[in-house]
C-alpha positions as CSV (number, residue, x, y, z in Angstrom):
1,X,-3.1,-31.7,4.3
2,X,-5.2,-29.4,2.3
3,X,-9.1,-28.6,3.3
4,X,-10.3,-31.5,0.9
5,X,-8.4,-34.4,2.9
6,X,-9.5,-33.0,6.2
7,X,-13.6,-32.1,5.6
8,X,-14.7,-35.7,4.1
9,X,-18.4,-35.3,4.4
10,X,-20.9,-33.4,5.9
11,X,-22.9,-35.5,8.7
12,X,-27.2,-35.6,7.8
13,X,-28.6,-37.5,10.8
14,X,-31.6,-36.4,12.3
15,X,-29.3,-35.4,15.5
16,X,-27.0,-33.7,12.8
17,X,-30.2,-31.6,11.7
18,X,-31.0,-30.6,14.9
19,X,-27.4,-29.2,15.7
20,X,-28.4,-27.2,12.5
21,X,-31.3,-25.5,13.1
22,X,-31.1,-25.3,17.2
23,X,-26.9,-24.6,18.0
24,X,-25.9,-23.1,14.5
25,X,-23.7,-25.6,14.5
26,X,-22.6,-27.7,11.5
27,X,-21.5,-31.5,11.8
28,X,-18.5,-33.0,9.5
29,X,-16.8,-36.6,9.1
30,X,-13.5,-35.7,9.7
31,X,-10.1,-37.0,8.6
32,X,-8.7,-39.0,11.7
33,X,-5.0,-36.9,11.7
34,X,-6.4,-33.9,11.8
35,X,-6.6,-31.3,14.9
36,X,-9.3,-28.8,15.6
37,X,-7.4,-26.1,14.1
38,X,-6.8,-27.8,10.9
39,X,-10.9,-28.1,11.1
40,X,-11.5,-24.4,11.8
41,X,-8.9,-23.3,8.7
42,X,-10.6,-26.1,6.2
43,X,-14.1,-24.7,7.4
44,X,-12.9,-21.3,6.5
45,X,-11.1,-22.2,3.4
46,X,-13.9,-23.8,1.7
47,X,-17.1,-22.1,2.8
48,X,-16.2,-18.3,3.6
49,X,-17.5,-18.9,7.0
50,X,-15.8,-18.6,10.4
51,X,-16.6,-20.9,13.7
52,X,-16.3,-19.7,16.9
53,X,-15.3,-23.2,18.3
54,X,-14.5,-27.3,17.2
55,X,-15.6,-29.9,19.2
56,X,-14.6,-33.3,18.2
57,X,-15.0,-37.5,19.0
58,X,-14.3,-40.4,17.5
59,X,-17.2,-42.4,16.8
60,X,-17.2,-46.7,18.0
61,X,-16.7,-47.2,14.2
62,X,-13.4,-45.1,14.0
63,X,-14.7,-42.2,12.4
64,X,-14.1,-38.8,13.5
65,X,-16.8,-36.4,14.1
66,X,-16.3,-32.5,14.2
67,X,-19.0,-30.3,15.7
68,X,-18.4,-26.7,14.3
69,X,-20.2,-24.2,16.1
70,X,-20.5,-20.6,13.8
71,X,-20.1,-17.4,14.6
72,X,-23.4,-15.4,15.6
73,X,-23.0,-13.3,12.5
74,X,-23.5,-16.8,10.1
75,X,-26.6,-18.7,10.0
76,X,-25.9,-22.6,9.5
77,X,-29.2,-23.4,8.1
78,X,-28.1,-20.7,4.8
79,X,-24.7,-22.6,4.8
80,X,-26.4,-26.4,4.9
81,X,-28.8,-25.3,2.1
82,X,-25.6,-23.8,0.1
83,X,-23.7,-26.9,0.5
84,X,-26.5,-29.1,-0.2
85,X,-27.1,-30.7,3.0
86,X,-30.9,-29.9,3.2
């Protein structure tokens, strides 16, 4: 599975936003297969930016919901703005 099956979406609920600007921490609709290593590689492969750690659930409607938590070094408002979240 390549990085475009596994990241389907990024997540822009108020809760989502919050993860954003308070945890550096960026929120993505997730393929269901995938594992949190798969989610750490696509992260990296498509945005240049590495997380320090995955968190994931699957939400009541099936969906599955990847916390990724950056490294200090990256700031995850820049990256939202430059993938067009905010």
């Amino acid at each position: 599975m390549d990085q475009f099956h596994i990241l389907k979406f990024p997540l822009t609920t108020e809760s989502a936003m919050k993860k954003i600007e308070d945890n550096n921490t960026l929120v993505f609709i997730v393929d269901l297969r995938c594992n949190k290593k798969q989610i750490k590689h696509a992260v990296k492969k498509m945005y240049d930016i590495k997380a320090s750690k995955v968190n994931t659930l699957i939400r009541p409607d099936g969906l599955k919901k990847a916390y990724v938590k950056l490294q200090p070094d990256y700031d995850a408002l820049d990256i939202a703005n430059k993938i067009g979240i905010l």
